[in-house]
N, C-alpha and C positions, 0 to 999 in steps of 0.2 A: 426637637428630635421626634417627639410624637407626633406632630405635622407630617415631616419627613418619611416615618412609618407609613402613616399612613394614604400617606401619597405614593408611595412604594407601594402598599397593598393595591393600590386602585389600577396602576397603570401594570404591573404583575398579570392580574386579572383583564383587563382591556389587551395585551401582548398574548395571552394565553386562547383567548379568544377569536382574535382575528390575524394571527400567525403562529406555527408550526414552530418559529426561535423564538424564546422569551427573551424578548427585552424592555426593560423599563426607565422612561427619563423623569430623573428626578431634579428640580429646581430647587428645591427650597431646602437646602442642605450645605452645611461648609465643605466648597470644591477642596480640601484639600483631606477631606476623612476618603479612603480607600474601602472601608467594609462600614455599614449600616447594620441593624438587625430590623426586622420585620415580622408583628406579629400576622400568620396568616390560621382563618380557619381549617381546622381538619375536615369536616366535612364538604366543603365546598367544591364540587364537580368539579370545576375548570382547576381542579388543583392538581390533575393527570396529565394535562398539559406542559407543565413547567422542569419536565426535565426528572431525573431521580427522583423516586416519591418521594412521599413528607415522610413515611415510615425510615426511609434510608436518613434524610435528613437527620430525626427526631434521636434517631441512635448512635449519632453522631456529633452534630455539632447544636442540637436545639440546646436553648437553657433553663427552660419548663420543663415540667414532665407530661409526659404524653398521657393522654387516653381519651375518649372516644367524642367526649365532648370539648376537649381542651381546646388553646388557640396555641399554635405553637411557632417557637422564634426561630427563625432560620438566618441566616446570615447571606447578604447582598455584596456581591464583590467592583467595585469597577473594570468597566471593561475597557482595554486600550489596546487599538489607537481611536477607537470609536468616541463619536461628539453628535451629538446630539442638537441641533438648531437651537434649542431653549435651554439646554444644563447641560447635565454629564450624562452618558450613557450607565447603568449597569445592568448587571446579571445573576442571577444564583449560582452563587459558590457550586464548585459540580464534585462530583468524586473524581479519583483518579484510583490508577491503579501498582502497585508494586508485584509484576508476578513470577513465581518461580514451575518451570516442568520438568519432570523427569520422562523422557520419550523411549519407546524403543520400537523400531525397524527390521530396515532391512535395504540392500543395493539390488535397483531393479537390473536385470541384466539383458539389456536391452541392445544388443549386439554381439557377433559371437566372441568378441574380444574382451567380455565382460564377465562371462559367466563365470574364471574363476573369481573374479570380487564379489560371489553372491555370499555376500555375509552380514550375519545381525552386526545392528549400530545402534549401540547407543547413545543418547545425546540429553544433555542439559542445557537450558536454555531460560536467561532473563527479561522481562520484559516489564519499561517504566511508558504506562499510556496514562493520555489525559482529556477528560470529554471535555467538547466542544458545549455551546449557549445549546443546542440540542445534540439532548447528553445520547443519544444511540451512538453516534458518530466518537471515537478517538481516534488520535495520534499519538505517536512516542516515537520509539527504541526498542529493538529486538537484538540480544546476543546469544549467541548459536556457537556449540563448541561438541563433538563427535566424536567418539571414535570411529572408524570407519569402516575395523572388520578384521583389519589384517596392515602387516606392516609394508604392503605396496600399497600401500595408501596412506596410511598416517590418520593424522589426528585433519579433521575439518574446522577452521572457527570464524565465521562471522558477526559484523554488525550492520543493521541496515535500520531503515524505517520502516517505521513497523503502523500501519491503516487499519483499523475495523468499524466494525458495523453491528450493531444489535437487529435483529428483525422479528424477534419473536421474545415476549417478557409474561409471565405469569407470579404474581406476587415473586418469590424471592428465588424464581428461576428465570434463567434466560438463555439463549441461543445468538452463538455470533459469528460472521465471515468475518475474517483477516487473511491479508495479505503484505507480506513484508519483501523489500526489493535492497540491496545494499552490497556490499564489498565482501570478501572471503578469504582465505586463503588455507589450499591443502600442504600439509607438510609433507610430502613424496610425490613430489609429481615424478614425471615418466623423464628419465634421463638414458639416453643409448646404453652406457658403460653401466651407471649403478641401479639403475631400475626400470631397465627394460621392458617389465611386466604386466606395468602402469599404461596401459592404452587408452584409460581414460579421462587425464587431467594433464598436459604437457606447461603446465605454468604452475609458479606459486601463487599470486596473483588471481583471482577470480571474480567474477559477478555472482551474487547470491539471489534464490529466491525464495519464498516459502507461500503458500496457499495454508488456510487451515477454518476449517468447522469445529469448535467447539461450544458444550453447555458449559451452563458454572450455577450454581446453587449456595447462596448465601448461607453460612452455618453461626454465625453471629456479626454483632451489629459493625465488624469492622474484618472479619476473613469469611470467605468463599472457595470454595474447593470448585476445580476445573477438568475434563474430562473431553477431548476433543480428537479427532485425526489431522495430522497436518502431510505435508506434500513439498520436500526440501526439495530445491537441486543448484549445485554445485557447476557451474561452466565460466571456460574464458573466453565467449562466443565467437570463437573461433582465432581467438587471435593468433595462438601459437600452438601447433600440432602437436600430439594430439588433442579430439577433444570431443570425446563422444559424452563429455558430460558423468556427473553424479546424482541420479534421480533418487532419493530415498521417501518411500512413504511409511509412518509410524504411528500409533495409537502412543495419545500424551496424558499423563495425570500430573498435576499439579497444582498448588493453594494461591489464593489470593489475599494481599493487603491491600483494604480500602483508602485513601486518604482523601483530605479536602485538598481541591485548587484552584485556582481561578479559570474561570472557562475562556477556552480558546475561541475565535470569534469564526463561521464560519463563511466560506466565501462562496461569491453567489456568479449563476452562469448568465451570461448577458442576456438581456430581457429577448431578445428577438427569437423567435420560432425556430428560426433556418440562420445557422452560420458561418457561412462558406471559407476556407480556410488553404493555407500554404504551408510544407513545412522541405525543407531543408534538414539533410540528415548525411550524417559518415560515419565509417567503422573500419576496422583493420584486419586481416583477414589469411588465416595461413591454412591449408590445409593438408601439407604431405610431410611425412616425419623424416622420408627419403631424401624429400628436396622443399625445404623450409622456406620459402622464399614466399612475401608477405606482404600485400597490395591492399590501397585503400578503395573501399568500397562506396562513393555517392549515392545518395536515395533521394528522390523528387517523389513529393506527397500532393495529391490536389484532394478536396475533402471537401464535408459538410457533417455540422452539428447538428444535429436534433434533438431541440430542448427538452427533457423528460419532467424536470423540478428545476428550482433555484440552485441544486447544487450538482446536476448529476443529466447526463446526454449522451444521446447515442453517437457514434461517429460514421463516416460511410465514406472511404475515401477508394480512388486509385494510385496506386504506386509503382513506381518503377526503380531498379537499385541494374548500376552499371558496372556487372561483376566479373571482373577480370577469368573468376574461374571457369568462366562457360569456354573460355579457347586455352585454359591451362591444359596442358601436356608436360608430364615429367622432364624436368631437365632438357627441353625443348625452349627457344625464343619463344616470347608469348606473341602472335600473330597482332598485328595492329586491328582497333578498335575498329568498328561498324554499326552499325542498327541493328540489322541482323543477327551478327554472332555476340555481342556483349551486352545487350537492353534485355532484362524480363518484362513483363508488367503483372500486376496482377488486381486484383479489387478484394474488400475487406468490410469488414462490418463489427465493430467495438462499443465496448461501456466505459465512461470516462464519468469518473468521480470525484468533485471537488471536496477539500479536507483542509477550510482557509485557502492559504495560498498553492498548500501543495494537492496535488492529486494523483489517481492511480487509473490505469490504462488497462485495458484487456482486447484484444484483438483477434479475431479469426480470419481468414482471407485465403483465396482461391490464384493460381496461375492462371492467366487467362492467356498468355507466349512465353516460351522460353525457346532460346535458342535451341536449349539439348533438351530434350522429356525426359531424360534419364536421370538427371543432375537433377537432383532435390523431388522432395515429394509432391503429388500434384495440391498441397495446401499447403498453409502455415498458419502460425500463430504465435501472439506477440505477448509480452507482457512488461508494460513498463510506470515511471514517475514523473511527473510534471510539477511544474516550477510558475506561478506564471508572476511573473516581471511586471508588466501593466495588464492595460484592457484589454492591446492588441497582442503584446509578445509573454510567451509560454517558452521554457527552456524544457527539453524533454531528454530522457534517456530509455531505451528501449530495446530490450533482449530480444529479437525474432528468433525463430526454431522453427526445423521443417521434421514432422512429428516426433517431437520432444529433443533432438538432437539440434546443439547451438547454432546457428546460420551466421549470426552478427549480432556485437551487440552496439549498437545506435546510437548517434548522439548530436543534439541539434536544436531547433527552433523550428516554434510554430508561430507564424501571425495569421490572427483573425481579423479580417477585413470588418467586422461588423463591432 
């Protein structure tokens, strides 16, 4: 076992040094122990590297007691599905996290059929994330539950996946973007007869999303207090009229509980530079409360990756979506398709971040034709999740909005030729 440590120590330090994910293989150990312990110097430089400090470790899970000169034990977890050519793969145990916020709001009223919903909201919300072999990055679960304001609207409640990211750490503070994409559902949507008033959610049924910036400040060796703005909204991208959306932005406070877990493994973006890609997309599409009538929308994507890191690329595509509502007219035949009156196109320019297997999408993008100029804004922008299946195929889901208002919300495949 002390071979083992210290074989552990050596290739710790060798992973910390010459990559950004620690990872360590160890030979000379019974494949069937799942956690090691390892003593590592406190002192030693390359120990900023490895993920969580040793101070976060040491007041956690070390079994020495720390101080300035000590060597302290931290605990090595196996990582799977990962195999190593010569042994087993592992990694440092990472933290995770249990967290609770209390938010409060407000409905942006972003059309003139909204302003009587301009009302405070407030909202509690759970979230269980878990770092990644390079601990900035988590994943989880986010649940989201509103009141909304008033009772044309009801109560709001979601759950989705919930992405972040550390970008900024000063001993026992830090600074983090998340963004969370998943399912919803408002309890008063807009009904002719009983809730007329509701012009802005015509379905129970919704896509959720959330944006959020927040600090967090560690206050002992296992809670952290959190303090962020986040950026809800609420739409059935258009499935069923109405659906001008629920935007809410809110200042959040709420605590954190640290725990150990085993680190998720992160996934990495194909070694090449450039690359160039397909994607296949549909959505369902209603837009008149008058006359509900509800048509599928195709998208044809051509594209290109540009590598930024192992986990994370720019995207650059052209798109075109064959949408029935450029020759919609009320209660009229819809006119047979053509080039001219039912193809937009437009061009786009996105951030695509790998999270393992899953990933998160963010898009801007410009009309460059539309049949009618009047119909939709001259931009748009996307916000979506990815799946990816192998090397070449990626499953994706993706809400577009033409300034903040839902357009479609997307669902499809990508393959990467490369």
């Amino acid at each position: 076992m002390k071979k083992a440590a210290l074989l552990a120590f050596f290739h710790i330090i060798m992973a910390s040094v010459f990559s950004s994910t620690t990872f360590l293989s160890v030979t000379d150990i019974d494949e069937n122990a799942s956690i090691i312990n390892a003593k590592l110097n406190r002192k030693d430089s390359n120990l900023n590297e490895l993920g969580p400090t040793i101070d976060e470790f040491s007041s956690i899970v070390a079994l020495d007691s720390v101080k300035d000169d000590s060597l302290v034990t931290i605990k090595l977890a196996k990582i799977s599905p990962l195999k190593a050519p010569n042994g087993i793969v592992y990694g440092l145990m990472t933290l995770g996290d249990h967290r609770v916020s209390f938010d409060r709001g407000f409905i942006i009223p972003h059309h003139d059929d909204m302003y009587h919903l301009y009302q405070p909201v407030m909202s509690l919300q759970y979230q269980y994330l878990r770092s990644f072999t390079d601990s900035r990055k988590r994943l989880g679960l986010l649940a989201y539950a509103a009141h909304l304001g008033s009772p044309t609207l009801g109560l709001g409640i979601s759950l989705g996946l919930n992405i972040e990211r550390q970008f900024f750490k000063i001993r026992n503070t830090d600074l983090r973007f998340g963004f969370a994409m998943g399912v919803g559902v408002i309890t008063q949507p807009y009904h002719v007869k009983t809730n007329p008033t509701n012009r802005a959610i015509g379905s129970y049924g919704n896509a959720f999303g959330q944006l959020y910036l927040e600090g967090s400040r560690r206050i002992t060796s296992r809670l952290s207090m959190q303090m962020g703005l986040r950026f809800s909204h609420f739409s059935n991208g258009a499935w069923k009229a109405p659906n001008l959306g629920i935007n809410i932005p809110s200042v959040s406070l709420g605590i954190t509980k640290n725990i150990i877990s085993y680190p998720l493994v992160s996934g990495e973006v194909a070694s090449r530079l450039w690359n160039p890609f397909v994607s296949v997309r549909t959505g369902r599409k209603s837009l008149d409360i008058d006359d509900p009538r509800a048509y599928w929308v195709p998208v044809l994507e051509f594209g290109w990756d540009y590598r930024l890191s192992k986990h994370a690329s720019l995207r650059m595509a052209i798109a075109t979506h064959a949408d029935p509502f450029y020759r919609f007219e009320k209660f009229e035949k819809l006119p047979a398709f053509t080039l001219q009156n039912g193809l937009d196109a437009g061009i786009s320019m996105g951030y695509h971040q790998r999270f393992g297997k899953w990933g998160m999408l963010f898009d801007l993008g410009w009309y460059v034709y539309k049949p009618n100029w009047g119909y939709k804004t001259p931009y748009f922008e996307a916000l979506g999740i990815s799946y990816q299946l192998n090397s070449h195929w990626t499953a994706i889901g993706r809400l577009k909005a033409n300034k903040t208002t839902a357009d479609l919300i997307e669902w499809g495949f990508v393959y990467y030729l490369n």
